[in-house]
C-alpha positions as CSV (number, residue, x, y, z in Angstrom):
1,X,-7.6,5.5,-14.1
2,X,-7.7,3.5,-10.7
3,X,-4.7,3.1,-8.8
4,X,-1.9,4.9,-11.6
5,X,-3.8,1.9,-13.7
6,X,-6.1,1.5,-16.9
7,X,-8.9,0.2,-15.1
8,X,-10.2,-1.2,-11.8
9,X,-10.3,-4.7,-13.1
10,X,-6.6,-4.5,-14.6
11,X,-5.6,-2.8,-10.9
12,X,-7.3,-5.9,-9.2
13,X,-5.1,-7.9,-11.2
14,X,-2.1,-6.6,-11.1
15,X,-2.6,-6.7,-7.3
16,X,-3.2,-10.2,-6.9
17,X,-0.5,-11.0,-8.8
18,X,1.3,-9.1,-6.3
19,X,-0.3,-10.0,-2.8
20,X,-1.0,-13.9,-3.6
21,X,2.4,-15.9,-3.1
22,X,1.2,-18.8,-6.1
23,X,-0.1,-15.6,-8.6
24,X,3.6,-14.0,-7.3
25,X,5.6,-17.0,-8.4
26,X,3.9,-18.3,-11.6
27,X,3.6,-14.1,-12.8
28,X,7.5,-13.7,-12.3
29,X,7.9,-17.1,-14.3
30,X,6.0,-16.7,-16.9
31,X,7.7,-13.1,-17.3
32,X,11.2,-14.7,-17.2
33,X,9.8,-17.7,-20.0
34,X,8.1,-15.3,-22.2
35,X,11.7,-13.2,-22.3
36,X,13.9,-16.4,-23.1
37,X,11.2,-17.4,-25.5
38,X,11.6,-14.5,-28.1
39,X,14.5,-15.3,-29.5
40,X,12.8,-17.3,-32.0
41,X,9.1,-16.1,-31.6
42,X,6.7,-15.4,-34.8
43,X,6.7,-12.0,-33.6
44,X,10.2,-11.4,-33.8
45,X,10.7,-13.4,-37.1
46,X,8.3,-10.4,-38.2
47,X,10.1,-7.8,-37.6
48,X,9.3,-7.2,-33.6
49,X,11.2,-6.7,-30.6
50,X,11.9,-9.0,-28.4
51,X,11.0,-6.6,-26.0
52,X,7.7,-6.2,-28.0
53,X,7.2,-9.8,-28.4
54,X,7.9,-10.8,-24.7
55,X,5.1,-8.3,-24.0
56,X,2.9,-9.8,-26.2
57,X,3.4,-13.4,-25.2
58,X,3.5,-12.6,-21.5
59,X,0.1,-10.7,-21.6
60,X,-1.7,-13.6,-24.2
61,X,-0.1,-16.3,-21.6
62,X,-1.7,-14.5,-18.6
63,X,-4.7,-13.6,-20.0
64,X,-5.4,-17.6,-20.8
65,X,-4.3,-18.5,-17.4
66,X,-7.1,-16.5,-16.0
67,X,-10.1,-17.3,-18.4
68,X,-8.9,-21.0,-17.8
69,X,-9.7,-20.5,-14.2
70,X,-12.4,-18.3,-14.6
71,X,-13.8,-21.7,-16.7
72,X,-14.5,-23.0,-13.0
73,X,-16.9,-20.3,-12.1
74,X,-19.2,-20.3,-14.9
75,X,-21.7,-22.6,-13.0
76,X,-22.7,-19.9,-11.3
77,X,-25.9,-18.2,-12.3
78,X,-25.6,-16.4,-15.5
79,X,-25.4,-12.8,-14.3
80,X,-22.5,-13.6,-11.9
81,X,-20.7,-15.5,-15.0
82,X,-21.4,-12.8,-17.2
83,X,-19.8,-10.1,-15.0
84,X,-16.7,-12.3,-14.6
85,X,-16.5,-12.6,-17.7
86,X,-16.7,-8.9,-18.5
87,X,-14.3,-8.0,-16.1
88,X,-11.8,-9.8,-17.5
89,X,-11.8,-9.0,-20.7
90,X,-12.0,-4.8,-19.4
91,X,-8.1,-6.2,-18.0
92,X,-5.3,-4.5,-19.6
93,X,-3.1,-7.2,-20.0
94,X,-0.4,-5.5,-21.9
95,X,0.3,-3.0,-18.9
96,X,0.3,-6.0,-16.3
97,X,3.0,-7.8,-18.8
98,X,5.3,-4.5,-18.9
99,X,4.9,-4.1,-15.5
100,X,5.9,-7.1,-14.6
101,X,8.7,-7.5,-17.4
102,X,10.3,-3.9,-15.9
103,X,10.0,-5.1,-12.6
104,X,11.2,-8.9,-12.5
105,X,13.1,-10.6,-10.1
């Protein structure tokens, strides 16, 4: 555990979104989207929770946003890319989503 977190990498997330006004905003509107979005979602249709299913969503829609913008780093040499890479997928993206869907403004 690093931080009352998973991981290091999921910590270093969880802090940018945090610390970085753009990261701060988007986070805390994604959490409110993926919430209005469940009323109808797959998930829920399936016998989920919305709370359950606005987890899911907000932690799949996060974890895109950041391999999307990793994308732009991956002309660096291969070990660099590869380590990037790594790291985010060691990111606990669930406990990020819960965290921010408890804590929302």
């Amino acid at each position: 555990m690093h931080e009352g977190y998973t991981n290091f990498e999921t910590w270093t997330i969880a802090l940018a979104l945090d610390n970085y006004r753009e990261l701060y905003d988007l986070s805390r509107a994604i959490a409110r989207l993926a919430e209005k979005d469940t009323k109808k979602a797959p998930q829920v249709l399936s016998g989920w929770t919305r709370k359950e299913a606005a987890r899911y969503l907000l932690a799949d829609t996060l974890k895109e946003y950041f391999e999307i913008r990793a994308e732009d780093c991956f002309d660096l040499p291969a070990p660099f890319a590869d380590l990037l890479s790594g790291a985010l997928s060691s990111v606990n993206w669930g406990e990020i989503a819960q965290e921010l869907l408890e804590g929302k403004e």
